[in-house]
C-alpha positions in Angstrom: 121.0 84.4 50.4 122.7 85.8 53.5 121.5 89.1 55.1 125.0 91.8 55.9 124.5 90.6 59.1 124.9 86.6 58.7 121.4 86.1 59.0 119.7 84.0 56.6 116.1 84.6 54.7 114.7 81.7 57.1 116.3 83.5 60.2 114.3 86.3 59.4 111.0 84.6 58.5 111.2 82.7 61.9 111.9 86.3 63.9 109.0 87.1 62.2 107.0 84.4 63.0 108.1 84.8 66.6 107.4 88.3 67.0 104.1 87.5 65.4 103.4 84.6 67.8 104.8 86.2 71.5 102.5 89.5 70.9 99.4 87.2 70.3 100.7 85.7 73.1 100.7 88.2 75.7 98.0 90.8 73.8 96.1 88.4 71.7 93.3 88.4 70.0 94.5 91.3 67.7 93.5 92.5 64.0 96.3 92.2 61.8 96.1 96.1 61.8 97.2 96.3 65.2 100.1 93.4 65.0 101.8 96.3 62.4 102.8 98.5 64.8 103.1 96.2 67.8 105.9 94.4 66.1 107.5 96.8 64.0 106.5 94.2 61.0 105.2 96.1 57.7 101.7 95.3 56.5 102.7 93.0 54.2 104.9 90.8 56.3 101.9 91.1 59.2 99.4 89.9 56.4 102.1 86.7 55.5 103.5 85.6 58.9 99.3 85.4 59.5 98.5 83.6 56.5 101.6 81.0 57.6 100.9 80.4 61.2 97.0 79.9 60.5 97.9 77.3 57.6 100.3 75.6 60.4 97.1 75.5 62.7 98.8 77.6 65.4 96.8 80.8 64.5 92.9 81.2 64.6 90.5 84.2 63.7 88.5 84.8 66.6 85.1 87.3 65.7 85.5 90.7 64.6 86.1 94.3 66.0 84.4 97.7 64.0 86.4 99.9 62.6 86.6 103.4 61.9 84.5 103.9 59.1 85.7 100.8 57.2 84.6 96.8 57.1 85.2 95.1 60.7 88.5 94.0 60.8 88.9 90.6 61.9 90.7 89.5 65.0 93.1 86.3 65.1 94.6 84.6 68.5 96.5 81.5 69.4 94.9 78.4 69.0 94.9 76.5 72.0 94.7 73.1 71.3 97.7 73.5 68.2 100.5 72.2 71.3 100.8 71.4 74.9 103.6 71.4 77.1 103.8 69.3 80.5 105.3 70.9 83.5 107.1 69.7 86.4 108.1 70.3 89.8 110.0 68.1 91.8 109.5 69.7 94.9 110.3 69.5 99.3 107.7 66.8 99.6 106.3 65.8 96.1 106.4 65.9 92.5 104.1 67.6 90.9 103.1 66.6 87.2 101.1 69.2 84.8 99.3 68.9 81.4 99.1 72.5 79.5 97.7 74.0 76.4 99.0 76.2 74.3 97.1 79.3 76.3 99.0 77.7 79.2 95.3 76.6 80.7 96.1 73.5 82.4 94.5 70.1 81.4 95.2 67.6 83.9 97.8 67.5 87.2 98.7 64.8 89.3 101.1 64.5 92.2 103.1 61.6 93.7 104.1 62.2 97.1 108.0 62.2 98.2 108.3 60.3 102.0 107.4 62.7 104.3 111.1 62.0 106.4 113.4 60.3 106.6 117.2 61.2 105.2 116.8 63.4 102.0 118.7 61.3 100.0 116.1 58.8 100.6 113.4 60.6 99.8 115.0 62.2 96.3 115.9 58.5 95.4 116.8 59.0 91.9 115.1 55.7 90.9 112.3 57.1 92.5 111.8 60.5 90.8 112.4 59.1 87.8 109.5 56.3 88.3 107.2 59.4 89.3 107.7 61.1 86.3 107.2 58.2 83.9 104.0 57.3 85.6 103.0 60.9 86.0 103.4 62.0 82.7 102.0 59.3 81.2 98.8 59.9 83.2 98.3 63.3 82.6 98.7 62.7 78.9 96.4 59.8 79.2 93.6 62.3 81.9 93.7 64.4 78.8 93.2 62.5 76.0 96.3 64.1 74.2 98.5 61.8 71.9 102.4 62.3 73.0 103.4 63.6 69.3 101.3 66.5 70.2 103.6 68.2 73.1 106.1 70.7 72.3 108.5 69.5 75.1 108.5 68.6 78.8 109.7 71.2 81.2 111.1 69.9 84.8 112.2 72.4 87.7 114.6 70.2 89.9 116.4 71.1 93.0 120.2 72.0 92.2 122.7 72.7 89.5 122.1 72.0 86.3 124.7 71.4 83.5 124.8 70.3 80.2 127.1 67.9 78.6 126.7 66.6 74.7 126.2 62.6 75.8 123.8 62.9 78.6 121.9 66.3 78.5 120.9 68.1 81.5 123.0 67.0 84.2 122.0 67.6 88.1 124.5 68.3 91.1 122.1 68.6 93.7 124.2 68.4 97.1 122.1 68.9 99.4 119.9 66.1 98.4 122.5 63.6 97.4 122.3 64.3 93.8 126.2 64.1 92.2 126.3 64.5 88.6 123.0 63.2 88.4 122.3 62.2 83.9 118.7 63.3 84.6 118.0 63.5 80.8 119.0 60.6 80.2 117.9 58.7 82.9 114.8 60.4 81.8 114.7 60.0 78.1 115.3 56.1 78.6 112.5 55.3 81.1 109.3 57.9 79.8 107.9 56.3 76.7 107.9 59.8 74.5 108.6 60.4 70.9 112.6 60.8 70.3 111.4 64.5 69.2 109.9 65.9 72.4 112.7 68.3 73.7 113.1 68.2 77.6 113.7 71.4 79.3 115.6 70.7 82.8 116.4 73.4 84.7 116.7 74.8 88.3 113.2 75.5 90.5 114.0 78.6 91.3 114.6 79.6 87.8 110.9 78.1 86.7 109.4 80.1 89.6 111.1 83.6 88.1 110.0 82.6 84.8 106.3 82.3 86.0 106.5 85.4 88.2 107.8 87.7 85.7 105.9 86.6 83.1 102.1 86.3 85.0 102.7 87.1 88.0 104.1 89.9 90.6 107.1 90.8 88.4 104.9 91.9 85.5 106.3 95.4 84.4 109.5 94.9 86.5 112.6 95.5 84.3 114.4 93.6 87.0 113.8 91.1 89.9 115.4 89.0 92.4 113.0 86.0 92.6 113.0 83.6 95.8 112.1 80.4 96.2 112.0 79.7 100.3 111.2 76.3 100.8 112.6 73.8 102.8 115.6 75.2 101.6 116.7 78.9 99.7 117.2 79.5 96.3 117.1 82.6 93.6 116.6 83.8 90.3 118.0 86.4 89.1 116.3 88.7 86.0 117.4 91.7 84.3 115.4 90.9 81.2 111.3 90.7 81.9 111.3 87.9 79.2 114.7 86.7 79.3 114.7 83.3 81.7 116.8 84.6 84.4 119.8 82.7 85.9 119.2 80.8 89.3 121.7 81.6 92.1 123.1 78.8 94.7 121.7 82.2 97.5 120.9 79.7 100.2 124.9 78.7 100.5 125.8 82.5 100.9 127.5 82.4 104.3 126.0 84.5 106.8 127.8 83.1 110.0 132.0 82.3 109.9 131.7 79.0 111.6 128.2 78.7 112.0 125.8 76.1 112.1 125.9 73.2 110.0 124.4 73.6 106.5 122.8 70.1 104.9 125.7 71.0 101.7 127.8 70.2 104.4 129.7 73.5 104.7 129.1 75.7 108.3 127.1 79.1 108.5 125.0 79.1 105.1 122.1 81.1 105.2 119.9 78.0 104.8 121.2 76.6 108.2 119.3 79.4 109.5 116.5 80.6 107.0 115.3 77.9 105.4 112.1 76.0 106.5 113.9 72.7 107.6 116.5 74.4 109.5 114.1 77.0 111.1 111.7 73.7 112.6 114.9 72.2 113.8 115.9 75.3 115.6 112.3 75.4 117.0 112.9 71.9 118.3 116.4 72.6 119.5 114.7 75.4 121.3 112.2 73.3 122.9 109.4 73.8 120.1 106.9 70.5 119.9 106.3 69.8 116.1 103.3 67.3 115.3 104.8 63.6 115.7 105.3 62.2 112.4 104.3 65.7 110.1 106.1 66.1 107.2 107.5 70.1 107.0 104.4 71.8 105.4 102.6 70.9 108.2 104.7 71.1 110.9 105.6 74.4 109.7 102.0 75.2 109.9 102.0 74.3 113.4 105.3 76.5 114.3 102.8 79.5 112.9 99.9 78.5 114.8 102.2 78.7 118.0 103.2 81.9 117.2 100.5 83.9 116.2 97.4 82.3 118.2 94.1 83.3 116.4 92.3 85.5 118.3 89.4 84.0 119.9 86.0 83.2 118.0 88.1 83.6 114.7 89.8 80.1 115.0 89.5 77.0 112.2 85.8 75.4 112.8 84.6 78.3 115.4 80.9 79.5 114.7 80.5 82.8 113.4 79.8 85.6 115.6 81.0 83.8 118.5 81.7 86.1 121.6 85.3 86.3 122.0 84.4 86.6 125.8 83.9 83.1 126.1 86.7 81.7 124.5 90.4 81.8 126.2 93.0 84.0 124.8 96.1 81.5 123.4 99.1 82.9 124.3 101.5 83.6 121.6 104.8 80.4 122.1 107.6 82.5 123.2 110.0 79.9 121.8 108.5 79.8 118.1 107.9 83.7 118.3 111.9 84.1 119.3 113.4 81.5 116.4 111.0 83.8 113.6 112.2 86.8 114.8 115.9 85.5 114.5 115.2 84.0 111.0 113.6 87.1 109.6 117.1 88.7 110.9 119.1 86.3 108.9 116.3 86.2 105.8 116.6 90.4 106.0 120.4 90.2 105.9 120.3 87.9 103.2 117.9 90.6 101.0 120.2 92.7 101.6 122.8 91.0 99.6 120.8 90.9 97.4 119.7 94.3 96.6 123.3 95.2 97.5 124.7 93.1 94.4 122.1 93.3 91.9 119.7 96.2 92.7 117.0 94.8 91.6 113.3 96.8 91.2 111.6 94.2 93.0 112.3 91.5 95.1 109.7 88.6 95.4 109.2 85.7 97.7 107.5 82.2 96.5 107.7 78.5 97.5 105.4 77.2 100.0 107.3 78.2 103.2 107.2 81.8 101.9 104.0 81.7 101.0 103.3 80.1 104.2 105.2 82.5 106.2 103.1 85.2 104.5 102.5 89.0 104.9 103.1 89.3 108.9 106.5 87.7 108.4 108.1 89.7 105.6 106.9 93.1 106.7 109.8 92.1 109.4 112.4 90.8 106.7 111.6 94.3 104.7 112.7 96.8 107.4 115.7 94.5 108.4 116.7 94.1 104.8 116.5 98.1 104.7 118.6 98.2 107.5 121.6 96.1 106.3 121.6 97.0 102.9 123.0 100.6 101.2 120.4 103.2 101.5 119.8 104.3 98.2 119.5 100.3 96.2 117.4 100.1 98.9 115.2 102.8 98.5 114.5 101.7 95.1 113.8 97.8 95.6 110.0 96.5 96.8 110.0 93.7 98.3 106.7 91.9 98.1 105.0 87.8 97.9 104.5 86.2 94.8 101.0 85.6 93.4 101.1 82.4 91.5 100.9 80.5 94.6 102.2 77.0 95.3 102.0 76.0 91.2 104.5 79.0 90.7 107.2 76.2 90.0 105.8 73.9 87.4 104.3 77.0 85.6 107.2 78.4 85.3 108.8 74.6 84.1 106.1 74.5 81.5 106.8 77.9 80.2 110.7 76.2 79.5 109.5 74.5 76.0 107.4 77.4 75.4 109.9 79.9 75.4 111.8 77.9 73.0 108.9 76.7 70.6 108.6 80.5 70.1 112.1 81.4 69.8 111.9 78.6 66.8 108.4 80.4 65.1 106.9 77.4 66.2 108.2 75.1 64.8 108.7 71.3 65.9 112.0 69.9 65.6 112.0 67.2 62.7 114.6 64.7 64.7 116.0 64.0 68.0 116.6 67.5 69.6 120.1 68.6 70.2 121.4 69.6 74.1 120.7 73.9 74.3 124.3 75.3 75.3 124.9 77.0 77.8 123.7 81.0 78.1 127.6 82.0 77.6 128.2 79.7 75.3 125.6 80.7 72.9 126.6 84.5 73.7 129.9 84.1 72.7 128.8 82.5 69.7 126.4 85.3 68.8 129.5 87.7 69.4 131.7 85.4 67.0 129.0 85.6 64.5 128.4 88.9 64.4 
């Protein structure tokens, strides 16, 4: 039987079932009492959608609260260990391989690094990746002790553009590491020994970090961000729906400069030839900087930082505390390093402004490990240039601030991928070989055509 609206009787037990699920989620452990109102669900369907997930094992009572007057009312949360969901982020300089629960605690990691230089197209060998992965998962799963039929999908954040085409899945154009038309899923779904079932969720980094951010982390409450991922290179999400995914933005490849410096897409006067962390060490170099022989770019950027903010003496790495800062000589800041920062947060500040121009978002946040790297000192800087470019009244009404989920931000956010669908679904596993997810406007316009 058909509801006016096209939906079916299962369509609305699994909405149900979702809304049941994501407010345990999120609020969990609640009475039954209190899931009522929170969803908008009657009594009756409260007491039902219950009775189901706690029969499917994805549901579990967990003690008691008093109530007014009456019997305690008992209080039911998500079960941890009833799915798990592996994240990943393939990342500037490794890959980065996470086992979750359910409760997204994490069960086992491991990392397999990516040559520390070289060409880039070297070092994202897509041979390579791909062996990491099938190693990598395979390990975690194994660290664990959790049988492969038990994960409700694989989530991957990859550098690039991702499109989807019915014969291969996820596809990756990744230009600036050599990627063209990459079949990722399939590559992927040939060489990782998983059941046919486990659904793989590959998407843009910058799109898991958003996910993670808005969800846990500094964009909690935000009806709207602009997330950043500053890494060795730039990239953004862009959310106007707290627990809608977002949609990543190519940001890095705005141009900034007509004729400008060379960007690694090829293309001149990007704001990653200027902004992002592989193009700010070689302008320190170009300049006459001196980055560590041999250091891949977390560390040499670490060293650029080191130049240009001296610790004051007595508060350096290894000194003994309460050491007289009288007997230690003051480090001058490196003019050089001080001068390429100060023109980056120009560009990076010009680039917020952009943003906040074109989307007017509430918040602004920076992640990745060059931002969080770059820290506090730096984007005060970037903040009052962004004000400066950018309208005065978007402006006025965006904060601009660092992410909190730190350097796992990424593969959070890629395990939260499967998550978001196995809830959209009620939780339920798919029975066969999951189907390719269209395409945001292609489901829209489906939804419109529906309705």
């Amino acid at each position: 039987m058909h509801a006016r609206t096209g939906r079916t009787v299962r369509d609305l037990r699994r909405e149900n079932r979702t809304a049941v699920l994501r407010r345990l989620y999120f609020d969990g452990p609640m009475s039954r009492l209190m899931l009522g109102p929170a969803t908008g669900l009657s009594s009756g369907s409260v007491s039902n959608v219950v009775a189901e997930l706690v029969a499917d094992g994805l549901v579990e009572e967990a003690g008691s609260v008093d109530s007014a007057g009456g019997r305690p009312r008992t209080l039911v949360r998500i079960t941890p260990a009833s799915g798990f969901m592996i994240g990943v982020d393939i990342g500037e300089t490794r890959v980065r391989i996470e086992l979750f629960d359910l409760t997204l605690t994490e069960l086992a990691r491991t990392e397999r690094p990516l040559a520390p230089s070289g060409p880039r197209t070297a070092r994202y060998d897509v041979d390579l990746v791909v062996d990491h992965l099938r190693e990598g998962i395979a390990e975690v799963l194994r660290l664990a002790e959790v049988p492969a039929d038990r994960l409700i999908g694989v989530g991957v954040g990859v550098p690039g553009i991702v499109a989807r085409t019915p014969e291969d899945g996820a596809v990756v154009h990744g230009q600036t590491v050599g990627w063209d038309a990459v079949p990722f899923e399939r590559l992927l779904r040939a060489a990782v020994d998983l059941p046919e079932t486990v659904p793989y969720w590959i998407d843009n980094g910058a799109k898991t970090l958003g996910q993670a951010e808005m969800w846990f982390g500094a964009g909690r409450g935000a009806r709207s961000a602009v997330v950043v991922l500053f890494g060795s290179g730039v990239g953004a999400c862009v959310v106007t729906d707290p627990m809608g995914p977002g949609r990543a933005i190519e940001w890095g490849h705005l141009t900034v400069r007509v004729r400008g410096r060379r960007c690694r897409c090829g293309a001149q006067g990007c704001l990653e030839a200027y902004a992002g962390a592989e193009a700010l060490l070689e302008r320190w170099r170009e300049a006459g900087g001196v980055p560590p022989a041999g250091a891949d770019e977390e560390t040499a950027l670490t060293a650029m930082l080191a130049a240009a903010y001296p610790a004051e003496p007595g508060t350096e790495l290894g000194s003994e505390p309460g050491a007289d800062p009288g007997t230690a000589p003051r480090t001058e800041p490196d003019a050089t390093a001080l001068a390429v920062l100060a023109e980056t947060a120009e560009y990076l500040g010009a680039g917020f402004a952009d943003l906040i121009n074109l989307f007017q978002p509430e918040r602004i946040l920076v992640g990745g490990w060059a931002g969080l790297q770059l820290g506090t000192r730096f984007l005060e800087t970037v903040s009052g240039y962004a004000k400066e470019y950018a309208l005065t009244y978007p402006a006025s009404r965006t904060g601009i601030g660092l992410g909190t989920l730190g350097p796992e931000a990424v593969t959070v956010g890629a395990a939260l991928l499967p998550l978001v669908d196995f809830f959209a679904q009620g939780g339920r596993r798919p029975e066969s070989k999951p189907t390719t997810p269209a395409p945001a406007w292609q489901s829209a316009l489906q939804d419109r055509v529906s309705t």
